[in-house]
N, CA, C and O atoms as CSV, one atom per row, in Angstrom:
chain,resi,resn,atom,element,x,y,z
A,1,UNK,N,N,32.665,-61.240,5.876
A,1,UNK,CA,C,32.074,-62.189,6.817
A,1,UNK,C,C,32.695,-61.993,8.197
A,1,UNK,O,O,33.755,-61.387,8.349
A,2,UNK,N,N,32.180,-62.386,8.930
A,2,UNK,CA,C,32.504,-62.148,10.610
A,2,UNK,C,C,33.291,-63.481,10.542
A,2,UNK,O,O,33.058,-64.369,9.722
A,3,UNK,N,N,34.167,-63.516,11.414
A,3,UNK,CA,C,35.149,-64.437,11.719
A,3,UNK,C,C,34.982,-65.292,13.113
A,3,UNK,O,O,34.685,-64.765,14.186
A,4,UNK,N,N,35.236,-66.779,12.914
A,4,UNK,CA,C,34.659,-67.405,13.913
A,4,UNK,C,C,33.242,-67.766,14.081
A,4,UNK,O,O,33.011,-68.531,15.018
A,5,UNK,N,N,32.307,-67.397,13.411
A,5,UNK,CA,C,30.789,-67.901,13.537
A,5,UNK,C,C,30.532,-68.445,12.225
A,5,UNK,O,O,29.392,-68.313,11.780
A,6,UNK,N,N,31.540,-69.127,11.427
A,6,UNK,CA,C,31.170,-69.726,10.145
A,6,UNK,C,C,31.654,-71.333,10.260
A,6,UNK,O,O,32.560,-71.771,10.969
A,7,UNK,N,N,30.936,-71.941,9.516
A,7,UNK,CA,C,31.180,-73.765,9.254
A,7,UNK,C,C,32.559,-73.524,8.961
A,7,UNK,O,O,32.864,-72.357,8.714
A,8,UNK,N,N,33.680,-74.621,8.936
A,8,UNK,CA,C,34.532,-74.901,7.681
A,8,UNK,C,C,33.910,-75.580,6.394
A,8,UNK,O,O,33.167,-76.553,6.267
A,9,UNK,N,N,34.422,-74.805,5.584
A,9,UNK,CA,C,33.847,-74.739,4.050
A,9,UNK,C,C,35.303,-75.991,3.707
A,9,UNK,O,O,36.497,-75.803,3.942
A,10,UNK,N,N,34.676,-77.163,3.126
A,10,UNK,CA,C,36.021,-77.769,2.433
A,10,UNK,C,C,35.897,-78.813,1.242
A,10,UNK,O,O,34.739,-78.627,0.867
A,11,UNK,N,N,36.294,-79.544,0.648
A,11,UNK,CA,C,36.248,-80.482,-0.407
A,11,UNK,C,C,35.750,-81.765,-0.038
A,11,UNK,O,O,36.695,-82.425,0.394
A,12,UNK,N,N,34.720,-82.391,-0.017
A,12,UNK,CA,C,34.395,-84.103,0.537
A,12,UNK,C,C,34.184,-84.695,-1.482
A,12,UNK,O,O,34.091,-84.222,-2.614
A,13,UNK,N,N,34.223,-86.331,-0.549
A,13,UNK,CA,C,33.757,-86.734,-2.261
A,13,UNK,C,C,32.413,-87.251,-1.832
A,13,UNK,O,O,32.178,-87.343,-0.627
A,14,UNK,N,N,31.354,-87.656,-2.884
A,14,UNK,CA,C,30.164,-88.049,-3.106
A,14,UNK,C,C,30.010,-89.138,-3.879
A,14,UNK,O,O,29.978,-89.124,-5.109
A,15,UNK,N,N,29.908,-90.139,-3.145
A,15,UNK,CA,C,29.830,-91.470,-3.818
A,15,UNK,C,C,28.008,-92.138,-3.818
A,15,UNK,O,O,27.300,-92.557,-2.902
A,16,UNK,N,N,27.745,-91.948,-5.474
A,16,UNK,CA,C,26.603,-92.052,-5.591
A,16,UNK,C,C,25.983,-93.848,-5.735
A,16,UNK,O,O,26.650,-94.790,-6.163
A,17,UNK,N,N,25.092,-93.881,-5.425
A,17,UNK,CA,C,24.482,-95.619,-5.106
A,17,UNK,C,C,24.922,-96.680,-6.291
A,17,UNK,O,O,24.628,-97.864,-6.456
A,18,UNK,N,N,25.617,-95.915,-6.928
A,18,UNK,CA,C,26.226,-96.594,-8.541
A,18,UNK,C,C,27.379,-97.203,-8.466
A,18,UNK,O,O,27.703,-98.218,-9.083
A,19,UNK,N,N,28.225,-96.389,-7.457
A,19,UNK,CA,C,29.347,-96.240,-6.778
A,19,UNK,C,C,30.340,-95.024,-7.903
A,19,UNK,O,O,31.566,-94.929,-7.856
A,20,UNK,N,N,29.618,-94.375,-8.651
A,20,UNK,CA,C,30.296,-93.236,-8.984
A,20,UNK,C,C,30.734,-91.839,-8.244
A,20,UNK,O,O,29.933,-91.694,-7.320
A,21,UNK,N,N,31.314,-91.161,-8.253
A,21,UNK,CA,C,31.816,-90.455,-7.564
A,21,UNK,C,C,31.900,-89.335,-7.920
A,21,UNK,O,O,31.647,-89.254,-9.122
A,22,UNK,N,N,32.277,-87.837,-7.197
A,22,UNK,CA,C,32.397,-86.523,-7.878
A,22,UNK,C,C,32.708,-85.938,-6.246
A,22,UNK,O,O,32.207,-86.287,-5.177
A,23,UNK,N,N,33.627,-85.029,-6.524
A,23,UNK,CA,C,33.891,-84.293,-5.622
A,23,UNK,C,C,32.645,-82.599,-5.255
A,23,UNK,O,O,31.894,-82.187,-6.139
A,24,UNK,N,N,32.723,-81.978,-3.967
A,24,UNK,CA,C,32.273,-81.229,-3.707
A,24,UNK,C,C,32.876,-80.360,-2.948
A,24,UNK,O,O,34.002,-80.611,-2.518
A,25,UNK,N,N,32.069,-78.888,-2.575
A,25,UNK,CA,C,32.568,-78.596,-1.147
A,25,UNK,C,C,31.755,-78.795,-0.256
A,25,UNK,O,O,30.663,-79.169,-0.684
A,26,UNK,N,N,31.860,-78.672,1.140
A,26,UNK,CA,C,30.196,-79.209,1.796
A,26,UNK,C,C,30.980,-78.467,3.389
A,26,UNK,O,O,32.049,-77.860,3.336
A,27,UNK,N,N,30.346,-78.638,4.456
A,27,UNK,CA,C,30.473,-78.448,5.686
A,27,UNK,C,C,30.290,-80.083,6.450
A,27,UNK,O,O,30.234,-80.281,7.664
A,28,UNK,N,N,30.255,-80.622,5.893
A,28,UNK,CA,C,29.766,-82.282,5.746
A,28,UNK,C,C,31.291,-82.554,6.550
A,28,UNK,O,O,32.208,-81.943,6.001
A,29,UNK,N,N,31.619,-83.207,7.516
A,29,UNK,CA,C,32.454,-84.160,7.808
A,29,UNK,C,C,34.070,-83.060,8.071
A,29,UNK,O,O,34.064,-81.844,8.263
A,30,UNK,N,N,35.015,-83.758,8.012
A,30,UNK,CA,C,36.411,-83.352,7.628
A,30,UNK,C,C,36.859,-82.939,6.255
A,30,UNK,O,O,36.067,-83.145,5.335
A,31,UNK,N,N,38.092,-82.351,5.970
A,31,UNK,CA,C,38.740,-82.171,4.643
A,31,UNK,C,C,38.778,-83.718,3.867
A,31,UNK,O,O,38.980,-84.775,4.465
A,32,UNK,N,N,38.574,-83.602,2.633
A,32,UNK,CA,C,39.048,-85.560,2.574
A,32,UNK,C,C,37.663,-86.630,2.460
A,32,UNK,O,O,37.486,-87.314,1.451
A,33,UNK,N,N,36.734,-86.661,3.631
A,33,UNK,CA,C,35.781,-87.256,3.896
A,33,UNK,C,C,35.139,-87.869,2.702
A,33,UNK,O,O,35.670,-87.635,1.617
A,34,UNK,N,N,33.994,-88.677,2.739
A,34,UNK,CA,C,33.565,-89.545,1.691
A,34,UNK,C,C,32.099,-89.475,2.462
A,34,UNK,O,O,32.056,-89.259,3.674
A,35,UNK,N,N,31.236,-89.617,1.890
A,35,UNK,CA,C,29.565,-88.668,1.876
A,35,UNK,C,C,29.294,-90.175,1.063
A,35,UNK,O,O,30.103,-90.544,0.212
A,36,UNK,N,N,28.502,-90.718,1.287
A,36,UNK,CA,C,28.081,-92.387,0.541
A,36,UNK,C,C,26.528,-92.196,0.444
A,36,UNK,O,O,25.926,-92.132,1.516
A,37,UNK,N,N,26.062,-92.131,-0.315
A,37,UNK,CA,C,24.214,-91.535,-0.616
A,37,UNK,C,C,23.566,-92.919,-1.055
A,37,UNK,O,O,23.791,-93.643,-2.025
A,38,UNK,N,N,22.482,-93.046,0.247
A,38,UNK,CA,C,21.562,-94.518,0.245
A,38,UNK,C,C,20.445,-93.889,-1.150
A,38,UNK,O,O,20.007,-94.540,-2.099
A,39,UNK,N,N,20.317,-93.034,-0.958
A,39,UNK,CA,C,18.959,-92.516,-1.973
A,39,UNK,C,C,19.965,-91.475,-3.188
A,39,UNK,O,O,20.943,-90.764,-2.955
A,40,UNK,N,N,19.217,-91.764,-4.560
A,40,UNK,CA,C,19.982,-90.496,-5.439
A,40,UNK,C,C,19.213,-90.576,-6.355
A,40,UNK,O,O,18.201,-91.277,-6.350
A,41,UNK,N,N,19.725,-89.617,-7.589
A,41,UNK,CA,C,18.492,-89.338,-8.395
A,41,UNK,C,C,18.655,-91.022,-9.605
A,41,UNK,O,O,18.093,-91.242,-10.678
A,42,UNK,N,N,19.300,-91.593,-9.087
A,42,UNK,CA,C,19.524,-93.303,-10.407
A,42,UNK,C,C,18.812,-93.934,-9.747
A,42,UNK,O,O,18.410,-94.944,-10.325
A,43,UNK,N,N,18.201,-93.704,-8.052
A,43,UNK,CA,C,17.737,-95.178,-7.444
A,43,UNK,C,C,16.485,-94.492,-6.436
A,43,UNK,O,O,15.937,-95.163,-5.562
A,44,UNK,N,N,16.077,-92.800,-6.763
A,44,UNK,CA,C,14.853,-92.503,-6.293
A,44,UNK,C,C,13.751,-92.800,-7.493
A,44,UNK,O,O,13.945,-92.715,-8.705
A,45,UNK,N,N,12.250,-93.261,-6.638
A,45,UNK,CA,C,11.774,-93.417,-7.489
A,45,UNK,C,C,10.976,-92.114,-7.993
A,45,UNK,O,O,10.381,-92.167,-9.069
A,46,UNK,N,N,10.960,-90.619,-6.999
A,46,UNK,CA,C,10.815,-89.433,-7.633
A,46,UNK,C,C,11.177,-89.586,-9.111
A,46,UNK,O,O,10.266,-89.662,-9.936
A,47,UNK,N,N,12.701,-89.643,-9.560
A,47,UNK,CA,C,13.326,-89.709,-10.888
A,47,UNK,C,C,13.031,-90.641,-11.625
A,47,UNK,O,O,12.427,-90.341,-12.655
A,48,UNK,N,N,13.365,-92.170,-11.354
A,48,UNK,CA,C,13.259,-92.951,-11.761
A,48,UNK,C,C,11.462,-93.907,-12.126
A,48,UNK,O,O,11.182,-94.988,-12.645
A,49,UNK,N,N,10.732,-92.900,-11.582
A,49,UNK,CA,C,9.461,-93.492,-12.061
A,49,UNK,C,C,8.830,-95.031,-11.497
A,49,UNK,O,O,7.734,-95.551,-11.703
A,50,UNK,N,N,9.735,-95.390,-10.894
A,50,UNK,CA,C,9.373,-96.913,-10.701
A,50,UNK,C,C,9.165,-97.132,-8.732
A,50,UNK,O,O,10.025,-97.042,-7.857
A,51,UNK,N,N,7.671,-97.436,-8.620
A,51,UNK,CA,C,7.633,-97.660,-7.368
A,51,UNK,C,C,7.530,-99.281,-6.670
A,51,UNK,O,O,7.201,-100.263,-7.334
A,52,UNK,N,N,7.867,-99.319,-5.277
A,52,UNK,CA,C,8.476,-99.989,-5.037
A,52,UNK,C,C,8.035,-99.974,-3.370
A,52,UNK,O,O,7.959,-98.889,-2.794
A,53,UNK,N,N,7.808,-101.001,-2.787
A,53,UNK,CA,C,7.065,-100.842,-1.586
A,53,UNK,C,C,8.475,-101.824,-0.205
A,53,UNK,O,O,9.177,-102.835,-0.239
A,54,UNK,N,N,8.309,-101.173,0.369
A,54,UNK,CA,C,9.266,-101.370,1.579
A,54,UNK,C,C,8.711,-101.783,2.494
A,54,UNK,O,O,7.852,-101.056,2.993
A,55,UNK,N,N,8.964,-103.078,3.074
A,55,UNK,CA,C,8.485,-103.384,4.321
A,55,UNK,C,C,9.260,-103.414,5.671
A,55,UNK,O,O,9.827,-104.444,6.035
A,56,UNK,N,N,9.277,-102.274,6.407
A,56,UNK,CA,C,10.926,-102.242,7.473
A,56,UNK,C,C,9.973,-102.643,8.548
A,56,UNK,O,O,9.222,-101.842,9.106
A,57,UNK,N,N,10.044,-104.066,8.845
A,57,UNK,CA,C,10.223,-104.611,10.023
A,57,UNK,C,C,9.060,-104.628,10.275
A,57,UNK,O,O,8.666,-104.525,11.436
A,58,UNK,N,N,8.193,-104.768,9.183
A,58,UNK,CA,C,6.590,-105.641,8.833
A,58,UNK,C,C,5.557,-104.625,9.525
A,58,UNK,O,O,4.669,-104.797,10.361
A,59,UNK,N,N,6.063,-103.423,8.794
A,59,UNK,CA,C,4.743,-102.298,9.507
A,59,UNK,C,C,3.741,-102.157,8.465
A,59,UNK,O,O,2.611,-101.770,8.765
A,60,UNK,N,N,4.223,-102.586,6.622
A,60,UNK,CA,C,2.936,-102.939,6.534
A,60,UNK,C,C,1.757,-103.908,6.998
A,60,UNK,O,O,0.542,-103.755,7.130
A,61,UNK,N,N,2.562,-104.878,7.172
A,61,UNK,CA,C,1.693,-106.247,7.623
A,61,UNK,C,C,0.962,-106.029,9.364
A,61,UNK,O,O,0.145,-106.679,10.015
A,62,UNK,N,N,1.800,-104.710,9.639
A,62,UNK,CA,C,0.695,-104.327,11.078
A,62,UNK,C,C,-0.413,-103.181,10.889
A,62,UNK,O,O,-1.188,-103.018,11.831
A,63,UNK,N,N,-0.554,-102.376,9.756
A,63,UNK,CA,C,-0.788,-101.641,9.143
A,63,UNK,C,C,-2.550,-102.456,8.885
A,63,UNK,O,O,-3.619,-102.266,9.465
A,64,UNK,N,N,-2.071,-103.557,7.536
A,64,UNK,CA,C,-3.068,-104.366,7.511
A,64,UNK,C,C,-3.797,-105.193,8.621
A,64,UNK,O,O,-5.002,-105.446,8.639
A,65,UNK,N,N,-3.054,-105.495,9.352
A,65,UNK,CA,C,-3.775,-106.272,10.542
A,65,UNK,C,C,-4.822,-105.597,11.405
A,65,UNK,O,O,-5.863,-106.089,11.839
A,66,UNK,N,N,-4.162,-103.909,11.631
A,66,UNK,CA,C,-4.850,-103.064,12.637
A,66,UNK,C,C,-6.200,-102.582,11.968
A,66,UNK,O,O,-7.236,-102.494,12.628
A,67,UNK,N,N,-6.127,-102.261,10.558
A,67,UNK,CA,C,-7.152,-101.881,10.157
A,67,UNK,C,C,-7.734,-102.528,9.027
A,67,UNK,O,O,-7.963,-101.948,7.965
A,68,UNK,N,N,-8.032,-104.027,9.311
A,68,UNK,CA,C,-8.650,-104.627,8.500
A,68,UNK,C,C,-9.908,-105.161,8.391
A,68,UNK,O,O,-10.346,-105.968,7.571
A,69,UNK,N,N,-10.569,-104.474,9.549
A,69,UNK,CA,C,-11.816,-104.463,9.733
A,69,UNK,C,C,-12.829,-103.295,9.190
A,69,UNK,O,O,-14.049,-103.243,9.033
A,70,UNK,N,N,-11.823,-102.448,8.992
A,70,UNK,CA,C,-12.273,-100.661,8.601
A,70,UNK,C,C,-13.498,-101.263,7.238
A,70,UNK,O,O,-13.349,-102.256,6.527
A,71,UNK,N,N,-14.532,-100.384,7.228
A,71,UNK,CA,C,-15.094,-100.351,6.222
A,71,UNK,C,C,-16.002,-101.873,5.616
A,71,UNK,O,O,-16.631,-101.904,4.558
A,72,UNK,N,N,-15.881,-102.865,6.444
A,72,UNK,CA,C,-17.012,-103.908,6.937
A,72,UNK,C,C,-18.393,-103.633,7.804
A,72,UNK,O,O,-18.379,-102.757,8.669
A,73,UNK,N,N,-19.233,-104.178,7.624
A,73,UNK,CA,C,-19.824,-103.988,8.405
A,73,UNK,C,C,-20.644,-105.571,9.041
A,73,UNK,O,O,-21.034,-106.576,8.446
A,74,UNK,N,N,-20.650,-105.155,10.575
A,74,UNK,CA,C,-21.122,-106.391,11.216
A,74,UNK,C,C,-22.388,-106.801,11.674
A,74,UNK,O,O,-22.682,-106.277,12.748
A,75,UNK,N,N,-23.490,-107.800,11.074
A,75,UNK,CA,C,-24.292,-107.596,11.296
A,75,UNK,C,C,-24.885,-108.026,12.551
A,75,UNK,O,O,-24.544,-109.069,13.109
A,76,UNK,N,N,-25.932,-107.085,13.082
A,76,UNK,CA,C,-26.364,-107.996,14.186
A,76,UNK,C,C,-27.058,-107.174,15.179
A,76,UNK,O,O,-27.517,-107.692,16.197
């Protein structure tokens, strides 16, 4: 390998949404570091099969509002 044009390669831990843990190597952070995963394969619903609808800050409910006329028709 050429020297100087590479990441540092080092050990972080991986603390999964369970709060279980396992070490790695990664380019992720410092030596030491802690990597905390909002999404994983116990709490995606890819894996886990179970869906689940999110409303961040009511964009379905603007979603519905904007196009809730779609596919009516008005007579007149």
């Amino acid at each position: 390998m050429k020297p100087g044009i590479h990441p540092d390669y080092h050990e972080i831990t991986v603390v999964m949404t369970d709060g279980t843990e396992f070490k790695t190597n990664s380019c992720y952070g410092k030596p030491g570091d802690t990597l905390r995963l909002d999404v994983d394969t116990k709490s995606h619903p890819a894996w886990t099969g179970v869906q689940r609808m999110l409303d961040t800050g009511g964009q379905v409910a603007k979603f519905n509002k904007r196009f809730a006329g779609i596919g009516t028709r008005k007579k007149g």
